[in-house]
N, C-alpha and C positions, 0 to 999 in steps of 0.2 A: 343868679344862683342856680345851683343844678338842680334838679327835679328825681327824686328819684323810680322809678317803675311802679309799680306797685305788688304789694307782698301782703303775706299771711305770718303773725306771727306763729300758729302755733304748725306743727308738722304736718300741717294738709296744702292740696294744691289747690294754687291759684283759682280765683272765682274767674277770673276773664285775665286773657294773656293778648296784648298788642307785638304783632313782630317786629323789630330793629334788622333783624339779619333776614335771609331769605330761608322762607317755609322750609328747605328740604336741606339745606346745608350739611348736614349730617343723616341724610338718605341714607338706610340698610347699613351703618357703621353699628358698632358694637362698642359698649361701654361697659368698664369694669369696676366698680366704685366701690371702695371700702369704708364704711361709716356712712354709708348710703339709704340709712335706714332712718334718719334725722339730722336736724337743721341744717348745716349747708350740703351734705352730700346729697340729703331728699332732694332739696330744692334743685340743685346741679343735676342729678337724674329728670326730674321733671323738666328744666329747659330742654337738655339733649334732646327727650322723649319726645318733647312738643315741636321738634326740628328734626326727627324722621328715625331717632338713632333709637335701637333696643338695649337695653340694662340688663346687667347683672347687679344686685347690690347684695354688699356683705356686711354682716356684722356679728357679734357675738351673740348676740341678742336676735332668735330665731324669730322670733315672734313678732320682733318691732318689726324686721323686716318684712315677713310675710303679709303683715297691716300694710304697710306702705309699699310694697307691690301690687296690691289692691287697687290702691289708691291712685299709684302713678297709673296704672293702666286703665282703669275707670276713663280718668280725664283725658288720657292721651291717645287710646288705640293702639298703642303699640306693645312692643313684650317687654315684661318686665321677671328675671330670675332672680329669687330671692335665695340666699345662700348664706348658711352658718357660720361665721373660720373664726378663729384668733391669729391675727398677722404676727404672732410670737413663734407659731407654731407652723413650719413650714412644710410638713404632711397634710397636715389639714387646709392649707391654700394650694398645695398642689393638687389634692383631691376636689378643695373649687375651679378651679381655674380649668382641670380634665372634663368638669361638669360642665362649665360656661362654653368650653370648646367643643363638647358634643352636641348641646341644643344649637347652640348657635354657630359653628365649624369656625371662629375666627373671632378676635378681639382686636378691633382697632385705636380703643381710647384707653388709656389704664388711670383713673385719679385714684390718688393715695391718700386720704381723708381721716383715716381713721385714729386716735387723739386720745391723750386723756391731761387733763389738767385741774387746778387747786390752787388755791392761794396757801402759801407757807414759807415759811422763815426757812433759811438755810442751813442757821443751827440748831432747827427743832425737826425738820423734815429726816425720818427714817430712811437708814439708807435704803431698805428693800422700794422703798415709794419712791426714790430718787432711780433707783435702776428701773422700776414699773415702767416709768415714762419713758424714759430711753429706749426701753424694751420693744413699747408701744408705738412711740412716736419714731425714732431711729431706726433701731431693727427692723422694726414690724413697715416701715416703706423698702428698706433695702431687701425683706426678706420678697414681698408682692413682686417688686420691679425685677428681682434676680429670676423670681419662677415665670412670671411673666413672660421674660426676657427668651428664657430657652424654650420654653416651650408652644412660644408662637411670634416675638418681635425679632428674632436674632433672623430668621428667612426671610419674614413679612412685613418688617418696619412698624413704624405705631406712633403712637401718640403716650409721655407721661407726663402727669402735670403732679406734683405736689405741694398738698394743699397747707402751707405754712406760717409763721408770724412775723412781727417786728417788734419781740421782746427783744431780742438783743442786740440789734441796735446801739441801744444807750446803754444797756444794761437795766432791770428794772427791779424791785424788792420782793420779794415772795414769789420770785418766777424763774429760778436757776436750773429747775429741774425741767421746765418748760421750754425756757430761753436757750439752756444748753441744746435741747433736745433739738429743736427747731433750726437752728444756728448751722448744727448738723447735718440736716436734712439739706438746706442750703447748698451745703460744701457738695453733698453728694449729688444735687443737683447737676452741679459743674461739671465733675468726675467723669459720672456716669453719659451726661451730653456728648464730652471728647470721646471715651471711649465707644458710644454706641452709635455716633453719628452715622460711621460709614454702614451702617446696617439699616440705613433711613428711620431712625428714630430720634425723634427730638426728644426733649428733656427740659420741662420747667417749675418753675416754682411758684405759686402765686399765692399771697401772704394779705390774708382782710387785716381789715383793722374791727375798729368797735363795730357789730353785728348782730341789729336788734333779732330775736326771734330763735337764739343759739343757747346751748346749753353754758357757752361761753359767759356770753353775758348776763345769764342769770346767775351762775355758781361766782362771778370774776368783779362783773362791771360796776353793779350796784353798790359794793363795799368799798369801792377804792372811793377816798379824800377828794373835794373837791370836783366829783365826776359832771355834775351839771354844767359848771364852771368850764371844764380845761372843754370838752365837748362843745361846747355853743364860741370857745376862743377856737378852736380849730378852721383850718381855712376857708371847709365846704358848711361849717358850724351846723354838723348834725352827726348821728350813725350812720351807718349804712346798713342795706337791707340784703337777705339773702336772692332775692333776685339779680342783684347788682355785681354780688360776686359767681352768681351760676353764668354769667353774662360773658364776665370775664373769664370762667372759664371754657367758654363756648368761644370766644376769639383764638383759644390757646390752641385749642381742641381742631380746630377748624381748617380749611384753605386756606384763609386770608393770614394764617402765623405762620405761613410754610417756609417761611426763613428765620424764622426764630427758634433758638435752640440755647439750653443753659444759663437762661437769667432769670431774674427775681422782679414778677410784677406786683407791686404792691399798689391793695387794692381799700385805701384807709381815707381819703379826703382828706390827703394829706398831713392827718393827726399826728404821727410819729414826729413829724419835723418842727409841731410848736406844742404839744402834749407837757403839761408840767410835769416832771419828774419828782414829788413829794416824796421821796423815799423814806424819808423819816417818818412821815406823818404813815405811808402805807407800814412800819415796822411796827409802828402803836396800834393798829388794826387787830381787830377781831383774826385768825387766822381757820381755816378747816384743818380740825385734825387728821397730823397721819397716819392713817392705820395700817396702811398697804404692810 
């Protein structure tokens, strides 16, 4: 059975870190993180950080971030820039990414993390909360990768990985706005790989599954029918932990993926492929209202 690293659930780093990869793998590279202000983006900035790379981390949320650049740099030594944006708003990621490029003259990792989801019905979900997501989730990565792109990957090459799901898949119940969004992000995945290749930038996508310790699986996991069940029937018959996915994206991120360009690592213990699809029983569920 796998074993998995070991993790914090709540948004602080690690008490003791064992390395798998070598200490400096990401020596003096620069990291650009959106939603890097908790659960997996934290975590994802702390691997890098503890493997030589300095952060930028962004979110809407001035404050969580400024706490958890604290924190990453405490444990790590290294730098950590905490910065404001909504990924909707593409003056305001231009003016972070102008910032991240003056402290640090250069970005070489860009993750695209930043989300927002809810359980709800497709015929009770508002459409304003239906386009939020999209906004969010869709837009708001093509918007990062676009400003990104020109104003420092289209000369210098780089690194994008974004951070996605396997709601759509099978298709799943109270998850269209989610599932569409993400599905999305996928395709542009692709897109964006063919077209940015020859400017030496790779393009990935890498998609957890259940992820104890995430705002995911508290607002999502817990409600869903059956969750002990379909969980302990899954192949690696556990969750996984955000260590496990900062891991994976620290291979994406790295030398060792330097041929890898335009696909979808999913990163679930292989949940997706025997997950019971209750969809009926998830349509009789409690749902969050929409208020967006």
């Amino acid at each position: 059975m796998s074993q998995p690293p070991p993790d914090v659930i709540s948004d602080d780093c690690l008490r003791s870190y064992s390395y798998l990869f070598c200490p400096d793998i990401l020596r003096e590279k620069v990291a650009f993180i959106t939603g890097g202000g908790s659960g997996i983006g934290f975590r994802i900035a702390e691997i890098f950080m503890r493997h030589g790379c300095n952060t930028v981390i962004a979110s809407r949320n001035q404050q969580r971030v400024t706490d958890a650049a604290r924190k990453l740099i405490a444990a790590t030594g290294q730098q950590c820039l905490a910065l404001s944006l909504d990924v909707r708003e593409p003056q305001a990621i231009a003016a972070a990414v102008d910032q991240a490029l003056k402290k640090f003259g250069k970005i070489d990792i860009l993750i695209n993390g930043a989300a927002g989801n809810f359980l709800c019905a497709a015929s009770t979900i508002s459409f304003n909360a239906y386009k939020t997501v999209i906004e969010i989730d869709t837009i708001g990565t093509f918007n990062v990768s676009k400003i990104v792109f020109e104003k420092y990957f289209k000369n210098h090459g780089g690194v994008i990985i974004n951070i996605t799901a396997t709601l759509d898949y099978r298709g799943q119940a109270l998850q269209v706005h989610a599932g569409t969004a993400k599905a999305a992000v996928d395709a542009m995945t692709r897109h964006l790989a063919v077209e940015w290749g020859h400017n030496n930038v790779r393009v990935n996508s890498l998609a957890p599954g259940p992820i104890s310790g995430t705002e995911g699986m508290r607002r999502l996991g817990t409600h869903q029918p059956n969750w002990d069940r379909n969980i302990l029937g899954s192949p690696l018959q556990r969750v996984g932990n955000k260590t496990e996915i900062a891991h994976s994206a620290l291979f994406l991120a790295s030398p060792l993926s330097s041929f890898v360009t335009g696909t979808i690592l999913v990163v679930d213990g292989g949940s997706w492929l025997t997950y019971a699809n209750d969809f009926m029983k998830l349509l009789a569920i409690e749902t969050f209202p929409s208020k967006l």
